[in-house]
N, C-alpha and C positions, 0 to 999 in steps of 0.2 A: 450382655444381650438383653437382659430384662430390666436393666434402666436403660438402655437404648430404646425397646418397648415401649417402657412407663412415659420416656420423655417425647416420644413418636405420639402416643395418643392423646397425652396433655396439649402438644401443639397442635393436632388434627379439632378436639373438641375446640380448643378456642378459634381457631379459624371457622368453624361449622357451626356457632354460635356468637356471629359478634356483635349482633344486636343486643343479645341478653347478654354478653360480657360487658357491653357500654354501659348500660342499664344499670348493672352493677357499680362498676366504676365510678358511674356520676352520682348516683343516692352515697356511694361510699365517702366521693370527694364533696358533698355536701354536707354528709352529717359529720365525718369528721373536722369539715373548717369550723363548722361550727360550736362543736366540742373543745376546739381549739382555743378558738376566740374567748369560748367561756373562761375556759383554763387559766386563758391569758390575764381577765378582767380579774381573774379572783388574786391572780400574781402582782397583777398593779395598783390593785387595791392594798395588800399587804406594804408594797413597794412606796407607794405615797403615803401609806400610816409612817412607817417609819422615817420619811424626809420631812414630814409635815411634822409629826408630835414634837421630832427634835426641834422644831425650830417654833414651836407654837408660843403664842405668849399672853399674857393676861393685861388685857387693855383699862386700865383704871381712869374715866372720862368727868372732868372737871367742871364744874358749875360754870354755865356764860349769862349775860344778861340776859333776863326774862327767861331761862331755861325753865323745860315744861318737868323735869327730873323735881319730886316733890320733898327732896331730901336739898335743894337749894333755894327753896322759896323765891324763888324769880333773879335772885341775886349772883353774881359771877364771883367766882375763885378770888379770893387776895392773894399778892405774893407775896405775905407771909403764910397762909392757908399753904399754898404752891410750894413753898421754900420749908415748911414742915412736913407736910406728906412726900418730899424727896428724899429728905434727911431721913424720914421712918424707914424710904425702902431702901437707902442706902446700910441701917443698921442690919436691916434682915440679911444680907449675905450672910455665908451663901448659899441659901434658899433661894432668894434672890442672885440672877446670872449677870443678868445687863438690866440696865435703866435707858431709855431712850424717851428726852420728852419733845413732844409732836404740837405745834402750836395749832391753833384753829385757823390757819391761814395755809400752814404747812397741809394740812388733813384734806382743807378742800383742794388746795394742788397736786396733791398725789390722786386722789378721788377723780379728777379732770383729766387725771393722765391716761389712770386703770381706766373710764369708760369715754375717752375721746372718740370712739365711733360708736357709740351706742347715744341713745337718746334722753339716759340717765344723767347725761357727762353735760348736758347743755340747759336741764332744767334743773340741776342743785344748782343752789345757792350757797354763800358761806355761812350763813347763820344757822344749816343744819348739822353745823360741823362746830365740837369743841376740842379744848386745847386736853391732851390727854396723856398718861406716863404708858408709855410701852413695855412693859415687865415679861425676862425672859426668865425660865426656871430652870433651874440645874436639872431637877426632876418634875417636870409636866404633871402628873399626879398629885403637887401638892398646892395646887390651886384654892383648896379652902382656907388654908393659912393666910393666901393673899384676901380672898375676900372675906373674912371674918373681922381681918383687921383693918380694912378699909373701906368697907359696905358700912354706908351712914356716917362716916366719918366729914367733920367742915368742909366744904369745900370741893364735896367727893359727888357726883352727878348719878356715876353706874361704876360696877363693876364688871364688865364680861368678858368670860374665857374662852378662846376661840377654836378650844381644844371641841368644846360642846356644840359649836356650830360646823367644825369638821368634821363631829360623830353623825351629824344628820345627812351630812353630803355621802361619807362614807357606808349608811346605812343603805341610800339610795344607790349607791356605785354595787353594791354586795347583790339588792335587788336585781339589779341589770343584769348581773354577772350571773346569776342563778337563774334567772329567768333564757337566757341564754343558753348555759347547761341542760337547763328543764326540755327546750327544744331541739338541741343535738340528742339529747336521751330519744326523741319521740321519733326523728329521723333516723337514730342508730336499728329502733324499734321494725321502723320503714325497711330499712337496710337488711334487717335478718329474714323478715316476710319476703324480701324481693329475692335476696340468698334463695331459700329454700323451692318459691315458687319455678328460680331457674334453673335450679337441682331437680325438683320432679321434671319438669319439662324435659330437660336432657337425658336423665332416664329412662324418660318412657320414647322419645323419642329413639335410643342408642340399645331398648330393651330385647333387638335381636343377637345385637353383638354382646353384652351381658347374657346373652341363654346361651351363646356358643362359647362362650371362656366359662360357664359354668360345666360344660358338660364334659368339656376338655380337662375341667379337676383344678381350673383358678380358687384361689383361696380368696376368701371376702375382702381384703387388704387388696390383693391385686385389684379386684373389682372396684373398689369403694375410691382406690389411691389417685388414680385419674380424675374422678370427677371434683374431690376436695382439692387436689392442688390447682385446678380450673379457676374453684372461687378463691382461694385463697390467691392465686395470681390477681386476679380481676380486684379482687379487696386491695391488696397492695400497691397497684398499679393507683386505686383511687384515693389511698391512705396518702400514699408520697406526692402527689398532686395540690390533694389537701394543704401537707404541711410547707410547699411549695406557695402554695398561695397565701400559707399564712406567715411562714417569711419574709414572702414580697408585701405584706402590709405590712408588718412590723420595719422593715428594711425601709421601706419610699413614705410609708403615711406615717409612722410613732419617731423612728429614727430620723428617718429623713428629713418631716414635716414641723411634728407638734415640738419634738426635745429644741428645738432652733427656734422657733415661733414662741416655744414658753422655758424663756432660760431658767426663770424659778421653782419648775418641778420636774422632779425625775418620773422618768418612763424606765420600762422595761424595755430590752433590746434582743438581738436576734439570739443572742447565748439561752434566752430563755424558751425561744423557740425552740433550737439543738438539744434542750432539756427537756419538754416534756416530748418531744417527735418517735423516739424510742418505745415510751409506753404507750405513746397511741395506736401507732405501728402495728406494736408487739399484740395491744387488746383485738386488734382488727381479723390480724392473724389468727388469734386462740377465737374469735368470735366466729370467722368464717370457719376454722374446724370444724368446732360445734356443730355450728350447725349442719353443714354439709352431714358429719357422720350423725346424726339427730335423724335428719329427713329420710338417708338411704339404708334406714336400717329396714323400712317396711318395703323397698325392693331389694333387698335380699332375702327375702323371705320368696321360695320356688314352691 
C-alpha cells in the first residue's frame, strides 16, 4: 500500500509540474552532452597518442641545391653522402625499426596529394621539398640518439621528430577537451541551481499536503521520498537523452563519418560511449539526491 502511495504521488508531482520537469530534463541533457563530449575528447586524445607515437618517425632531410639549411652551404647531398648516412642507420638496428628513403619528387607528390583541395596543394612548388630518410624507432623515446648522430652530420639539412610536432597538436586537442569539461562543469552547476529552485517551488507549492501527512505522523522519508525521486526521474530521463545523443555522434559523425574519410587514424567508437554512460548516469542520480535532500531539509522544519 505504501509504495503504491509513494508511486501514486511521484506520478501526480510529475504530471503537475511538467514545465519544471522539462526544465530540468533539458539543462540535464545539455550539461551532461557536454560532459560527455568532454570525456570523449580526453579518451581520443589518449587514443590517437597511442596510434600515432607507434608509428611516429624521425624525418632526417638531406641537403638540395642552394638549400637555405646552413649546415649545407648551398650545396646538395652526394650519393656517396646518401649511401653513407643509410649505411649508419642501417648499423643502428635495432634502435633503428625501418628506413624509408623519400625522394624530393616523391615528397612533393605525396604533399599534392595530402592538400589537393586545399590552396597549399597548388602553390608549393618542388624546390621546397628535399629528398629525406624516414626513420621509424622500435622505441619513440629515443629520438636523441638519432639526432645526436646525425644533426650536422655531411650532407644532412635537419633533423625533425614529429613526435614534438604531435605534442603541440595534442597539447591543443587536451585544451579543447578541458575547455569542454570546464563548461559542462558550469552547466552541471546550472543543473543543481535549477534542481533545487524546482524543489522549493514544488514544496511550497504542495506545502498544504506536506502539513496534512505531518500531522497524520509521516515520517520525513515519507515526506522528502516523493519529491527526490521527482528530480532524480527528471535527471535521468535527461541523463539517457544526453548519452543518446552522444552515441548518435559518435555512431553517424566519428564512426560513421571521420574513421572512413581518414583511414590513417583511429577514433574512439561507441563501446566507449557504453563505457563512461554508467558513471555519468550514476553521478546525475547521486547529484539530483543531493541536492533534492539538501534543499528540503529547511521544509521540514514545522
Amino acid at each position: 500500500m505504501r509504495a503504491t502511495f509513494m508511486l501514486g504521488e511521484i506520478g501526480n508531482g510529475l504530471r503537475r509540474n511538467v514545465s519544471m520537469v522539462v526544465s530540468v530534463v533539458l539543462v540535464t541533457m545539455i550539461s551532461m552532452y557536454l560532459l560527455g563530449l568532454g570525456l570523449l575528447a580526453q579518451r581520443q586524445v589518449d587514443t590517437m597518442k597511442d596510434y600515432w607515437f607507434d608509428r611516429v618517425q624521425v624525418s632526417i632531410f638531406l641537403c638540395v641545391d642552394k638549400s637555405l639549411y646552413p649546415n649545407c652551404a648551398g650545396a646538395a647531398t652526394t650519393p656517396a653522402q646518401r649511401d653513407q648516412l643509410q649505411a649508419q642507420l642501417e648499423q643502428m638496428k635495432p634502435t633503428v625499426k625501418d628506413v624509408y628513403y623519400e625522394s624530393q619528387a616523391q615528397a612533393y607528390a605525396r604533399f599534392k596529394e595530402q592538400f589537393k583541395n586545399s590552396p597549399l596543394g597548388d602553390q608549393a612548388t618542388e624546390r621546397a621539398f628535399a629528398d629525406s630518410f624516414r626513420v621509424s624507432l622500435n622505441d619513440p623515446g629515443k629520438y636523441d640518439v638519432i639526432a645526436s648522430s646525425f644533426q650536422g652530420a655531411p650532407g644532412v639539412g635537419k633533423v625533425q621528430d614529429q613526435k614534438q610536432l604531435l605534442d603541440k597538436f595534442f597539447t591543443f586537442m587536451n585544451v579543447v577537451s578541458w575547455s569542454a569539461i570546464s563548461l559542462a562543469v558550469l552547466m552541471v552547476v546550472c543543473a543543481t541551481l535549477l534542481m533545487a529552485t524546482t524543489i522549493r517551488q514544488t514544496a511550497f507549492s504542495r506545502r498544504r499536503e506536506t502539513g496534512i501527512m505531518r500531522l497524520v505522523g509521516a515520517s520525513n522519508l515519507t515526506i522528502q521520498f516523493p519529491f527526490i525521486m521527482e528530480t532524480v526521474v527528471s535527471a535521468i530521463i535527461g541523463a539517457g537523452l544526453a548519452m543518446w545523443l552522444l552515441y548518435a555522434t559518435v555512431r553517424y559523425g566519428i564512426s560513421g563519418y571521420l574513421s572512413n574519410a581518414l583511414l590513417d587514424t583511429a577514433f574512439i567508437g561507441t563501446a566507449d560511449v557504453v563505457l563512461i554512460a554508467p558513471w555519468v548516469i550514476g553521478g546525475v542520480v547521486l547529484l539530483a539526491i543531493f541536492t533534492s535532500g539538501f534543499t528540503l531539509r529547511r521544509y521540514l522544519r514545522v
